[in-house]
C-alpha positions in Angstrom: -29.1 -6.7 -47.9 -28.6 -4.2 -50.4 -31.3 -3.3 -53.3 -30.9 -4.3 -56.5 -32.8 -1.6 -58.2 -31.1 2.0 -58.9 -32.7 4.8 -58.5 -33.7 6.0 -62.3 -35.9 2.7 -62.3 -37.6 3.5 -59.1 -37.9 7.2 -60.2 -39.6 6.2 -63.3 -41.6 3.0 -60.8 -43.0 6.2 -58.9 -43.8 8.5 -62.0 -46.1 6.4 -63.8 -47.6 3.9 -61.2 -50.7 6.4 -60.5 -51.4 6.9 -64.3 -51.6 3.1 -64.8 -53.7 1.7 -62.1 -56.1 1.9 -59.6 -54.1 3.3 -56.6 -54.7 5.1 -53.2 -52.4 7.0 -51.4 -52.4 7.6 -47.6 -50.9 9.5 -44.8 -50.0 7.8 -41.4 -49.1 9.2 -38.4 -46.8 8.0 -36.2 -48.0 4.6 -34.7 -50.5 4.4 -37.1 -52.1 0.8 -38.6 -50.6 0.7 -41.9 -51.2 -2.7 -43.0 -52.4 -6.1 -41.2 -52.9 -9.5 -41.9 -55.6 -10.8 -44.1 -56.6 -13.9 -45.8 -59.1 -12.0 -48.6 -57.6 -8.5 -49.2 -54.1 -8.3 -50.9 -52.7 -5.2 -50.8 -49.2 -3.8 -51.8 -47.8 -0.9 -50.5 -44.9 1.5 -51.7 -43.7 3.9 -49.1 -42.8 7.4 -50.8 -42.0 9.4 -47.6 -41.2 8.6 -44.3 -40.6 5.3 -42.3 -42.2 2.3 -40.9 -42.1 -1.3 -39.1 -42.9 -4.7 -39.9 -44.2 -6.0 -35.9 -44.8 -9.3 -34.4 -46.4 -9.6 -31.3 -46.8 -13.1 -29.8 -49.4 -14.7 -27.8 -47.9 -13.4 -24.3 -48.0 -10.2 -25.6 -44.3 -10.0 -26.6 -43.4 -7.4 -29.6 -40.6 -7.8 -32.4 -39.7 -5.1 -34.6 -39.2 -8.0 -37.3 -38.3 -5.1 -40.1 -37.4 -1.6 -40.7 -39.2 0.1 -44.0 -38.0 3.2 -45.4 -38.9 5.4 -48.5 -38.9 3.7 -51.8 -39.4 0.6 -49.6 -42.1 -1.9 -51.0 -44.4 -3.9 -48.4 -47.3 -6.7 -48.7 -50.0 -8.8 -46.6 -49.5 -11.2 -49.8 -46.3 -13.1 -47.4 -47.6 -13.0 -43.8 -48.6 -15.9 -42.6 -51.7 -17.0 -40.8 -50.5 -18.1 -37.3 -51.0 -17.8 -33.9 -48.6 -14.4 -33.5 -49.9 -11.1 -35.8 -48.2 -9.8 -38.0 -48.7 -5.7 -39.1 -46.9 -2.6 -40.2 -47.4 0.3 -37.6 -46.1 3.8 -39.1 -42.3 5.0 -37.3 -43.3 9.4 -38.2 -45.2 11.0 -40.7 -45.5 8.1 -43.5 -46.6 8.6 -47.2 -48.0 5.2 -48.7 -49.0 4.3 -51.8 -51.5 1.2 -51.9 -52.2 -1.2 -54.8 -54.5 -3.8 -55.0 -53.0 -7.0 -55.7 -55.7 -8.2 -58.3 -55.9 -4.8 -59.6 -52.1 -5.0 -60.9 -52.1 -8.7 -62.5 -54.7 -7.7 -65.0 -54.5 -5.9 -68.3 -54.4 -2.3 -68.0 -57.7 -0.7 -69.4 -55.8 2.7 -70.8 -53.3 0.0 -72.7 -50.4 2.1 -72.0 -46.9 1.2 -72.9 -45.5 1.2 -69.2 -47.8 -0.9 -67.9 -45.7 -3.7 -68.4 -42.7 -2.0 -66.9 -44.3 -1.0 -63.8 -45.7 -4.9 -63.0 -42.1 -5.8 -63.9 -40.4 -3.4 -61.0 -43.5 -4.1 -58.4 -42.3 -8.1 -58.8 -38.7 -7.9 -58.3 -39.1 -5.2 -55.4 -41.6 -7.8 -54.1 -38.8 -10.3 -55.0 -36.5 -8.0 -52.8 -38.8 -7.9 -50.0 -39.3 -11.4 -49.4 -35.7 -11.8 -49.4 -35.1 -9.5 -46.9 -37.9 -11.0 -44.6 -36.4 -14.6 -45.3 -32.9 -13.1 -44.3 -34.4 -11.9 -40.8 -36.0 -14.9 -39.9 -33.2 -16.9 -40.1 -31.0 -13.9 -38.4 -33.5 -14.2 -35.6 -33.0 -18.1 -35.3 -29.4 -17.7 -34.5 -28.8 -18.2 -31.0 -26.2 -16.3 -29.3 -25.2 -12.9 -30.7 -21.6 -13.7 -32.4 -23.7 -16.2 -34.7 -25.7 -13.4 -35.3 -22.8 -10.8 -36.2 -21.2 -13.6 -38.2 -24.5 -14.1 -40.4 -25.3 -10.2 -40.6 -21.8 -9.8 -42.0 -21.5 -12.5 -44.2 -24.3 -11.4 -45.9 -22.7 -8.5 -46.7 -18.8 -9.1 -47.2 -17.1 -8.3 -51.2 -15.5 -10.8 -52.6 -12.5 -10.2 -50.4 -14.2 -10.9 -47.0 -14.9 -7.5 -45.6 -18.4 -5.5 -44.9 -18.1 -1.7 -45.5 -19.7 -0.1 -42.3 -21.6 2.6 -44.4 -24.0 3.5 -41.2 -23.9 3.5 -37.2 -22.8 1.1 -35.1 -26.2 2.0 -33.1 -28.1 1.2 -36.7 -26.3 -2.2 -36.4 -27.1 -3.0 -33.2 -30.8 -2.0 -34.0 -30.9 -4.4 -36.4 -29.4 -7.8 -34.8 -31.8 -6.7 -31.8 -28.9 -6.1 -28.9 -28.2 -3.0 -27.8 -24.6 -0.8 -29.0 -22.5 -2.2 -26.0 -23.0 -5.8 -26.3 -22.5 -5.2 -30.3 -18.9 -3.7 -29.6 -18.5 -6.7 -26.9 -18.9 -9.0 -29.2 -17.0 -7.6 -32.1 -14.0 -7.1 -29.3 -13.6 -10.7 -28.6 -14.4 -11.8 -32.0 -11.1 -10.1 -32.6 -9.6 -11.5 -29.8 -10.7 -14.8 -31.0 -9.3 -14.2 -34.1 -12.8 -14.2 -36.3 -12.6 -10.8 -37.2 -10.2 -7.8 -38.3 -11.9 -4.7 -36.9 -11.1 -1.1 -38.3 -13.1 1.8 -38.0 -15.0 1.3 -41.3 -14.3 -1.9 -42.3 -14.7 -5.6 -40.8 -12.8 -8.3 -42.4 -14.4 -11.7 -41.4 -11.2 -14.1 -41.3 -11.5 -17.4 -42.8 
């Protein structure tokens, strides 16, 4: 799902989110704690450099790489929920984070200053974002077999003419809809075959 911010805004989001509030910035190595589940602290956090991953690990011990985070990407405690699997954001490298306190945003700013408003504006609708992208990989992950899971990844992502623009790997893909790069090309052979799919080398054109 692509973002519905461009860049200037988050350029400017970055620029004057430190001179507005309360915020702390951290470096994480790689596989690093970034962020975990809790009931009392709300925290926000804006990656500025590197990368990181939103993990579920289940009862038996069983991990998911639920989501991947990049720079500019925005992440929060404030939609886990408390259950029986946890739920936490390990770093993937050398990650830059910026942290904001959840209560610390919703009030007044002290200094009065004129982008305050803007900034709480930006941090809503990335939040907006984010939670939109979670929703998207639950229900990704509650598809069964893996053509229902190309079907839903791609439709997601069609124009208005049907067809999803492959603008990064196949591997990237395959990362994504958790099978590996051969069963990805598998399926998208006999989805052709089935007649489901056009296949080109940059473009897939979901048949209706």
């Amino acid at each position: 799902m692509a973002k519905t911010l461009d860049e200037t805004r988050l350029l400017q989001f970055k620029k004057n989110l430190s001179n507005c509030v309360n915020v702390k910035s951290k470096v994480f190595y790689n596989k690093e704690l970034i962020l975990s589940y809790s009931p009392i602290k709300k925290k926000i956090g804006f990656i500025t450099e590197g990368k990181a991953n939103i993990v579920k690990t289940d009862k038996e011990g069983n991990t998911t790489i639920m989501r991947d985070l990049k720079e500019n990407d925005i992440f929060s405690n404030l939609f886990f929920q408390e259950t029986e699997d946890e739920i936490y954001i390990i770093s993937n490298g050398e990650t830059k984070v910026i942290f904001i306190d959840y209560y610390n945003i919703i009030k007044n700013c002290n200094q009065n200053c004129p982008f305050h408003n803007s900034i709480v504006l930006t941090l809503f609708d990335l939040l907006i974002e984010d939670n939109k992208q979670q929703n998207e990989k639950i229900e990704l992950l509650s598809k069964r077999t893996v053509e229902d899971k190309i079907l839903f990844f791609l439709k997601q992502r069609m124009n208005k003419n049907n067809i999803f623009k492959v603008t990064t790997s196949y591997k990237a893909i395959a990362e994504y809809l958790f099978v590996d790069r051969s069963n990805l090309m598998r399926e998208l052979k006999k989805m052709e075959e089935k007649g489901l799919i056009e296949k080109h080398e940059k473009t897939i054109k979901i048949k209706s």
